[in-house]
C-alpha positions in Angstrom: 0.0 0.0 0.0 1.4 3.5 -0.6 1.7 5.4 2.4 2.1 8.7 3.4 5.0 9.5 2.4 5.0 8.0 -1.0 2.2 9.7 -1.6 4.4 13.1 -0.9 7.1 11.7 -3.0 4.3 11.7 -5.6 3.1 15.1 -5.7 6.9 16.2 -5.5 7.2 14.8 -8.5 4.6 16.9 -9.8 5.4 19.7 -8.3 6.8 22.1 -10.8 7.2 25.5 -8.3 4.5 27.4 -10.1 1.9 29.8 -8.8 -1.4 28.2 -9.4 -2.4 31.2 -11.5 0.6 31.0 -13.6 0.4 29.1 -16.6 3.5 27.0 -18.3 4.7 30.3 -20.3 5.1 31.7 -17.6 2.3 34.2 -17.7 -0.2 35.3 -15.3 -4.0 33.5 -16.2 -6.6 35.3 -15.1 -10.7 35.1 -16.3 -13.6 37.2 -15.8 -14.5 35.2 -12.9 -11.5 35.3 -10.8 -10.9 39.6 -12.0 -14.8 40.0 -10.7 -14.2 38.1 -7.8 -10.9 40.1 -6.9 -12.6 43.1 -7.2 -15.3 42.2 -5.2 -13.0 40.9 -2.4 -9.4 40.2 -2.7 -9.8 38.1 0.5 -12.3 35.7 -0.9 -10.0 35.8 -4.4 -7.1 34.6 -2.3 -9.2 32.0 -0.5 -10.5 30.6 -3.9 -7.8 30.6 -6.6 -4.9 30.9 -4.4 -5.4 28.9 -1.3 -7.6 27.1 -3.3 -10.0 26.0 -0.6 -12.9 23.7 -1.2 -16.6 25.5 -1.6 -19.6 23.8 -0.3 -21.7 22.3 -3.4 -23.6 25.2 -5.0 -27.2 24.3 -6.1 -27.4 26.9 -8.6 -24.2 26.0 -10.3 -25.5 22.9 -11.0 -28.5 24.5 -11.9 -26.8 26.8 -14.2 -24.4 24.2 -15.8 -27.0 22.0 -16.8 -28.7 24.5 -18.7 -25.7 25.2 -20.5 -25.2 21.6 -21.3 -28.4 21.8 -23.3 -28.2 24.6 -25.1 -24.8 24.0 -25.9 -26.3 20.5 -27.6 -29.0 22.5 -29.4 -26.8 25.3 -31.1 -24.0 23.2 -31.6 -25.8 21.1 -34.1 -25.1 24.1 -36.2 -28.7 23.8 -38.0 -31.1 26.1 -38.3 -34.0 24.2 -36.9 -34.9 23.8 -33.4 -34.9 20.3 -32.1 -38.2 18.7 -30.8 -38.7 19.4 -26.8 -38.7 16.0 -26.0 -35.0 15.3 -27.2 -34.1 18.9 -25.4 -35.3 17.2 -22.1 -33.5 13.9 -22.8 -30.7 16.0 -23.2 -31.3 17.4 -20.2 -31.8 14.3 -18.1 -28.0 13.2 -19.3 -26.3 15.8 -18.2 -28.2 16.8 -15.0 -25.3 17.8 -13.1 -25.9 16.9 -9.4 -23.2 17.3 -7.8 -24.3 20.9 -6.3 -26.8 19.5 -4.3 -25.0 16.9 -2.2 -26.2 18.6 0.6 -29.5 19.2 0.3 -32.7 16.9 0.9 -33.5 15.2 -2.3 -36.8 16.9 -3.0 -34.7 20.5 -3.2 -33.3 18.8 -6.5 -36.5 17.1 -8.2 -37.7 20.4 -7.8 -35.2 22.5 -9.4 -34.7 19.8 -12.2 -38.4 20.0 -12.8 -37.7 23.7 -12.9 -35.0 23.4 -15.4 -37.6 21.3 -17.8 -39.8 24.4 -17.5 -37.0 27.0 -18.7 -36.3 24.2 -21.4 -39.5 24.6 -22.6 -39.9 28.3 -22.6 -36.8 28.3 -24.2 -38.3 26.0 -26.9 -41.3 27.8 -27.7 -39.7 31.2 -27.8 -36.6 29.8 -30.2 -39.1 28.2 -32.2 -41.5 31.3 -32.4 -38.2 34.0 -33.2 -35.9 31.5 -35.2 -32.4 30.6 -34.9 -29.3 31.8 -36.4 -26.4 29.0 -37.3 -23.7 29.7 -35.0 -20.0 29.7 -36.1 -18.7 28.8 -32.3 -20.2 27.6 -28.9 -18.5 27.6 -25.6 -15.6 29.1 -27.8 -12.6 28.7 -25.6 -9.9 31.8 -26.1 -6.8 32.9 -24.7 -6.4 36.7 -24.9 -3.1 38.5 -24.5 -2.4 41.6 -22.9 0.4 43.5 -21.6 2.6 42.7 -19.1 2.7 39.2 -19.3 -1.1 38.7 -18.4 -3.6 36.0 -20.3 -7.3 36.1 -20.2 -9.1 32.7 -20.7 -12.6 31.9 -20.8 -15.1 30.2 -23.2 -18.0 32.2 -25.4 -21.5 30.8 -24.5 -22.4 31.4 -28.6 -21.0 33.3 -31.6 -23.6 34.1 -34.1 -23.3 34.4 -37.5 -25.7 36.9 -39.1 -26.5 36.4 -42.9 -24.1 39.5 -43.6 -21.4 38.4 -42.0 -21.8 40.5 -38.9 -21.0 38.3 -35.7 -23.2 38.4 -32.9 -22.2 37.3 -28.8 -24.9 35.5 -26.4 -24.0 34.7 -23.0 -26.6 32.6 -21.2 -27.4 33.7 -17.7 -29.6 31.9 -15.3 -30.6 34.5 -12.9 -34.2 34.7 -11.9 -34.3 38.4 -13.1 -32.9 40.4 -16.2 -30.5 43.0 -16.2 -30.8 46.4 -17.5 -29.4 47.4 -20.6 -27.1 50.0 -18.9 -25.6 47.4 -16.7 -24.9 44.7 -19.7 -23.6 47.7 -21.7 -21.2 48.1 -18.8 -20.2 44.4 -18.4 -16.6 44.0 -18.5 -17.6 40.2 -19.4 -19.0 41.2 -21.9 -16.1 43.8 -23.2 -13.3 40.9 -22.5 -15.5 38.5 -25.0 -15.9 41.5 -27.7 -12.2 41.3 -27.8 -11.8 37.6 -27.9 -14.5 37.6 -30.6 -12.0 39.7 -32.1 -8.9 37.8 -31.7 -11.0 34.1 -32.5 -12.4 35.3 -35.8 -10.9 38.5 -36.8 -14.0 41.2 -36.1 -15.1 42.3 -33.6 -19.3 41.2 -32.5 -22.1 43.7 -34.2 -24.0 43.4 -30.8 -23.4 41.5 -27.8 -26.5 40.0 -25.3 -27.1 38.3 -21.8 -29.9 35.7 -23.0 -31.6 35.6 -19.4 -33.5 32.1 -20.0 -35.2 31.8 -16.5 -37.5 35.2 -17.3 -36.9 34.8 -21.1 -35.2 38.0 -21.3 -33.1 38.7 -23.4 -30.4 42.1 -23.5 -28.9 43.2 -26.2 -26.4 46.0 -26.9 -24.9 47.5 -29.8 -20.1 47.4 -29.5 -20.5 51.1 -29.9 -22.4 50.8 -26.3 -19.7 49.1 -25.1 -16.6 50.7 -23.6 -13.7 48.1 -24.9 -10.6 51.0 -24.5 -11.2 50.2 -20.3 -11.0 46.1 -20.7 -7.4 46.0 -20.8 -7.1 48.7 -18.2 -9.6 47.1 -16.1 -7.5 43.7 -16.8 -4.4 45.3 -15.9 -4.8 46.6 -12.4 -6.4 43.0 -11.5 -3.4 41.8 -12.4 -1.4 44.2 -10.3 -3.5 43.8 -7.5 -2.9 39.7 -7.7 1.1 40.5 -8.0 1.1 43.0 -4.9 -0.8 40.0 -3.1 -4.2 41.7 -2.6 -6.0 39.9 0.6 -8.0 43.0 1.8 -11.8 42.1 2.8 -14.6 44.0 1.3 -17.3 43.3 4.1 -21.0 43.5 1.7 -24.0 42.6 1.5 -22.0 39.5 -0.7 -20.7 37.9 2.8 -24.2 35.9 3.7 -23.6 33.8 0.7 -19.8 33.2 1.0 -18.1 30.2 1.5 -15.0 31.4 3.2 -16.9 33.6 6.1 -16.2 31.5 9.2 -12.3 31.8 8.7 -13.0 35.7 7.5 -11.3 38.2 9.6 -13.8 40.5 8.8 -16.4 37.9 10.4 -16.6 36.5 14.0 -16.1 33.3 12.7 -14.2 30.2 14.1 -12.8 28.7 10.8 -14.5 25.4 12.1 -16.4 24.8 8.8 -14.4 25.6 6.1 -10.9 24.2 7.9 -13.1 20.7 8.4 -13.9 20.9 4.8 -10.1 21.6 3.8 -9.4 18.8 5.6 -12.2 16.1 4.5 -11.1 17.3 0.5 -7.4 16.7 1.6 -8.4 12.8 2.8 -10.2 12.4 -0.2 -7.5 13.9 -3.0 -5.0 11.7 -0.9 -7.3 8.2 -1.4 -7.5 9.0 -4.8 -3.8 9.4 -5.3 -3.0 6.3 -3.7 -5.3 4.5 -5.7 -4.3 5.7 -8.7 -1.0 5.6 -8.2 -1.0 1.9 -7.7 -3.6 1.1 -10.6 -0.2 3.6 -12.7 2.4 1.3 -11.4 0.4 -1.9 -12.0 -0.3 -1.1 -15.5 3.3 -0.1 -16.1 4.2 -3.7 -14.7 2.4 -5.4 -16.6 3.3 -3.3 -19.5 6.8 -4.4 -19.1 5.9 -7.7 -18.5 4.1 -7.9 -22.0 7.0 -6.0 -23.7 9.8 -8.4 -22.3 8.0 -10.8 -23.2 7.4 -9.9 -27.0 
């Protein structure tokens, strides 16, 4: 059996020095996610992508991931039609993802994925009704450059191809309520995808929308509405912020729903909870690596085996 201390020998191994947010050229990775939560609280940024302590299983990214899923399988058939509701829900009952509501009594989840048929078939009927155009990339994954040694990555919900040529940005979003048009306009997600639209297929989007699919909203701004000179501004002093080691907390409104709050100095917390999880997730990546670790060095055994043998 490995032990202990094989199992550190292993991840030694492994072990190449770098930052977690540093990628293998050497350059800092950032996304909108982790810029929007640094600039929301450096604190909780740290907690998350540099300490990278475990979250508790989130309901409504589940929620939100499925959805995805399926409308990722409906526009990336790259056909105009829509596809009958009933393969949209089989689609959906594949790649329920579940795994946000581990902790939660089992009717909390056969009611949201009963929930998540409804939006389907909203969704549906109001694609059906308006038409669809033939995308030319979903979940379009990019890696955007800027200055000083700083990469942006993220993935496009849907780049649409209009019948002039013009290309279009949706971004699903499953909040129970719509934004306002000034607030999308303002959307530094938004702005950072404009320019990977850009740097993926040479122009840069006609118009870019939130496509709120809960309400059945959907927002949608003009790129002269959008203010793309203060993306890589914006992107740089996240980046400084990360290099200066940022760990300030931003006490809000924000803190009810935070993961990290019992070991927040800003909180009279006790660290009990999220510690316990630390420690759980540590037990559990260390079980794994045993066992995979030995299934590696049987296989390689018996791969050597075979080969002397031939």
């Amino acid at each position: 059996m490995l032990d202990d201390d094989a199992a550190d020998d292993e991840l030694a191994a492994l072990d190449d020095g770098r930052d977690p947010l540093t990628g293998q050229d050497g350059r800092l990775r950032l996304s909108f996610t982790r810029i929007d939560t640094l600039r929301n609280c450096a604190l909780r940024f740290r907690y998350q992508y540099v300490d990278r302590l475990p979250q508790r299983p989130a309901p409504a990214l589940s929620f939100g991931s499925s959805i995805h899923a399926v409308l990722e399988w409906v526009h990336d058939r790259k056909v105009p039609d829509v596809p009958p509701l009933d393969e949209m829900l089989d689609r959906l009952r594949e790649v329920w993802d579940s795994s946000g509501y581990a902790e939660v009594e089992k009717a909390v989840q056969v009611r949201e994925y009963e929930r998540a048929r409804d939006v389907l078939a909203a969704y549906h009927a109001r694609v059906s009704r308006e038409g669809m155009r033939t995308p030319v990339g979903t979940e379009a994954w990019f890696e955007l450059p800027f200055d000083d040694d700083v990469t942006v990555v993220g993935s496009i919900d849907r780049v649409d191809a209009a019948p002039d040529g013009t290309l279009h940005i949706v971004d699903y979003k499953t909040n129970k309520q719509a934004k306002s048009r000034k607030w999308v306009a303002s959307s530094l997600q938004l702005g950072i995808y404009a320019l990977a639209t850009e740097h993926l297929y040479g122009a840069v989007p006609r118009t870019v929308a939130l496509d709120f699919v809960v309400p059945g909203v959907v927002v949608r701004v003009d790129r002269d509405e959008l203010d793309l000179a203060a993306v890589p501004r914006l992107v740089a002093e996240a980046a400084a912020a990360v290099r200066a080691g940022a760990a300030d907390p931003n006490p809000t409104r924000l803190c009810d729903w935070c993961d990290f709050r019992s070991i927040c100095p800003a909180w009279d917390g006790d660290g009990d909870e999220v510690l316990g999880r630390a420690v759980m997730e540590a037990r559990a990546l260390r079980a794994r690596l045993r066992r995979e670790v030995r299934e590696l060095r049987a296989l390689e055994d018996t791969v050597r085996r075979l080969g002397g043998a031939s």
